[in-house]
C-alpha positions in Angstrom: -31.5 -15.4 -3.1 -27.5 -14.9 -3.9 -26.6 -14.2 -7.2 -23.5 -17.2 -6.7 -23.9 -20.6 -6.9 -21.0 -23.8 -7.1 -20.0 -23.7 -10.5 -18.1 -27.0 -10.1 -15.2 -28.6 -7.0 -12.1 -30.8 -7.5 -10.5 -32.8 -5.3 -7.3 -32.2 -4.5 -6.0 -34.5 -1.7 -6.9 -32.6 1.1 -7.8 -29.8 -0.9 -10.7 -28.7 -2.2 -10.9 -26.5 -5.2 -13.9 -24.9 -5.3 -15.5 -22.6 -8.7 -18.2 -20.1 -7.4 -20.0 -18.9 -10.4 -21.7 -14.7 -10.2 -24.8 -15.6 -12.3 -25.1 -12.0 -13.0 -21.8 -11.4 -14.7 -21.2 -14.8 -15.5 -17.5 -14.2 -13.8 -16.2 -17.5 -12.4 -13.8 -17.7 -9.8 -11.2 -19.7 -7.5 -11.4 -20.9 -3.8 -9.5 -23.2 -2.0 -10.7 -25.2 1.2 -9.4 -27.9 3.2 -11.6 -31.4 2.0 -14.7 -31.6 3.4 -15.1 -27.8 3.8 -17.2 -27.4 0.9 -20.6 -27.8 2.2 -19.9 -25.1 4.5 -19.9 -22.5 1.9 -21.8 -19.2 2.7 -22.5 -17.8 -0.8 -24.7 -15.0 0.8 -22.3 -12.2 1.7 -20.2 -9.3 1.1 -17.4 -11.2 -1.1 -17.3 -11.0 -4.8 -16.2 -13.1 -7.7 -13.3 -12.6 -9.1 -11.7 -14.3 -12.3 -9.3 -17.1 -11.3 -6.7 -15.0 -13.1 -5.4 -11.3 -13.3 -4.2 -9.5 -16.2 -3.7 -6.0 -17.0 -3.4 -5.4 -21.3 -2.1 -2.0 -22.5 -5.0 0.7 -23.3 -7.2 -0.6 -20.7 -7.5 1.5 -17.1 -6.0 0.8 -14.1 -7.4 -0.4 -11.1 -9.5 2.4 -9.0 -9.3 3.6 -5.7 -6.3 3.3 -3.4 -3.6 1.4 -5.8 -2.8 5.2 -7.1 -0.1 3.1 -9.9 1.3 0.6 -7.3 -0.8 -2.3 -8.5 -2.2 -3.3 -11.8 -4.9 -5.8 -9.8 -8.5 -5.6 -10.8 -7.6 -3.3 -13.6 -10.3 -2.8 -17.0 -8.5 -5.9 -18.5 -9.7 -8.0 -15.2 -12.6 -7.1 -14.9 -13.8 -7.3 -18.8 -12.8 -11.0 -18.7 -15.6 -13.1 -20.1 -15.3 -17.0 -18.9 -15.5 -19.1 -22.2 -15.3 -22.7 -20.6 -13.8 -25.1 -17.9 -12.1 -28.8 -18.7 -10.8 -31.0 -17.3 -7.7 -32.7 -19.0 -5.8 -35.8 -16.5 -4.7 -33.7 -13.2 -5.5 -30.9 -14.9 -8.3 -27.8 -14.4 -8.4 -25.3 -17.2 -10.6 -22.3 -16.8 -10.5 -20.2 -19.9 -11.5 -16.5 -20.4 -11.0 -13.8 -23.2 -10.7 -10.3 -23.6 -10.1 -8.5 -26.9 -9.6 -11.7 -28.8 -6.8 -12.9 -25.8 -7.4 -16.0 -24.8 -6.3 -16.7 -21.0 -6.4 -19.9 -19.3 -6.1 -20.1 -15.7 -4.3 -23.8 -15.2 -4.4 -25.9 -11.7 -2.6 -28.6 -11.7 -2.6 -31.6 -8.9 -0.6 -34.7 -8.9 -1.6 -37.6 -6.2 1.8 -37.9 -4.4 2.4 -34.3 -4.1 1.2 -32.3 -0.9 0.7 -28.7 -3.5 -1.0 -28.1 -6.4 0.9 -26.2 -9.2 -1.0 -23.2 -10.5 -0.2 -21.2 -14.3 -1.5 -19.3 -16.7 -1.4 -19.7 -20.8 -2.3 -16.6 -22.8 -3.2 -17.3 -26.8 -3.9 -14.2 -29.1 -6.4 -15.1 -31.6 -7.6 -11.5 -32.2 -6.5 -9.8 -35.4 -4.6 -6.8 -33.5 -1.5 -7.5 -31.8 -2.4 -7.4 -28.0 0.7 -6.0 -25.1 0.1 -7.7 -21.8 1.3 -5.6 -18.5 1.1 -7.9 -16.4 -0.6 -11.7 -15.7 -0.9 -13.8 -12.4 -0.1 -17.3 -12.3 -3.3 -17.4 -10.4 -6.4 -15.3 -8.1 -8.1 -16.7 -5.0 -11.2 -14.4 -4.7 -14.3 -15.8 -2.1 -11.5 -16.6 1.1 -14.2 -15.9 3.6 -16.9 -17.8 2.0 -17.2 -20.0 5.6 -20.0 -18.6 7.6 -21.1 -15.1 7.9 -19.2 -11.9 8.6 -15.7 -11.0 8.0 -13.8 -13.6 9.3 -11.2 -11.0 10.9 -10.8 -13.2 14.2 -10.0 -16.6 12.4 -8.7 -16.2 8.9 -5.1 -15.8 8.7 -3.6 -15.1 5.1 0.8 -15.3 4.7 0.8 -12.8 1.8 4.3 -12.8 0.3 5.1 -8.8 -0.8 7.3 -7.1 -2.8 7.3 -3.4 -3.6 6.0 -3.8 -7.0 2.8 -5.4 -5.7 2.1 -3.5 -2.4 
C-alpha cells in the first residue's frame, strides 16, 4: 500500500494539475501532466512529496548533502511546512501552508484563452515574532516521474533554466 494518494486535480486546458497528498506527513504537493494523463499515475515509487512551494526563513538549517551553501532548496523551513488548506477561488488554486506563524500560499493561476498557467506565492506573518525570509519560490513541481515505474531517465526530459545562485 503507498503512503500517497490524489489529494485533488484541476483542469487546465491541456494541463492537468495534479495534488498528491504523503498521508504520513500530511505534505501536499504539485505535478503537472498533459490532460488525460492522470490516471496513469504510479504513486508506488521512489519519488517523494514535496510542498508546492520552497522557502528558506532565517534560524532554520540549510539543506543537507551536496548543496554545501549553493542552494537554500529543501532547507528546515521546507521541510517543517505543515499544509493548512486548498481553495479554489475563479481561475484560481490556493494551497496554503505555515511555518512559525508564516503563512505561505502557493497560487496557480489559469485563464481559458491562455496556453500557460501563472504560478506565485503570497507570504502573511500572523506569528507574534517578526519572521526574515531567505528566500521563496514562486512555485515546486515534486512527483515528475509519477508515470509508470522506474526512473524515467530514457523519456523524461526537464529544460531547467540555471543561474549561479541556484546551481
Amino acid at each position: 500500500m503507498s503512503d500517497k494518494e490524489i489529494f485533488k486535480k484541476y483542469s487546465f486546458g491541456d494541463m492537468e494539475a495534479v495534488f498528491i497528498k504523503d498521508t504520513k506527513s500530511g505534505c501536499v504537493g504539485l505535478t503537472v501532466l498533459p490532460a488525460g494523463f492522470d490516471n496513469q499515475i504510479e504513486l508506488e515509487g521512489w519519488w517523494n512529496i514535496e510542498p508546492a512551494v520552497q522557502i528558506k526563513m532565517t534560524g532554520d538549517n540549510y539543506s543537507d548533502g551536496w548543496a554545501q551553501g549553493h542552494s537554500m532548496r529543501n532547507s528546515q523551513s521546507t521541510h517543517e511546512l505543515k499544509f493548512v488548506d486548498q481553495k479554489q477561488e475563479g481561475n484560481k488554486i490556493i494551497t496554503t501552508y505555515e511555518r512559525r506563524g508564516v503563512k505561505v500560499s502557493s497560487v496557480l493561476e489559469y485563464n481559458e484563452s491562455d496556453l500557460y498557467s501563472t504560478s506565485y506565492t503570497i507570504l502573511k506573518n500572523e506569528g507574534t515574532e517578526k519572521a526574515c525570509i531567505e528566500m521563496v519560490s514562486s512555485f515546486n513541481i515534486s512527483a515528475l516521474p509519477c508515470l509508470g515505474k522506474g526512473l524515467r531517465q530514457e523519456d523524461l526530459v526537464l529544460h531547467r533554466l540555471q543561474s549561479k545562485w541556484s546551481m
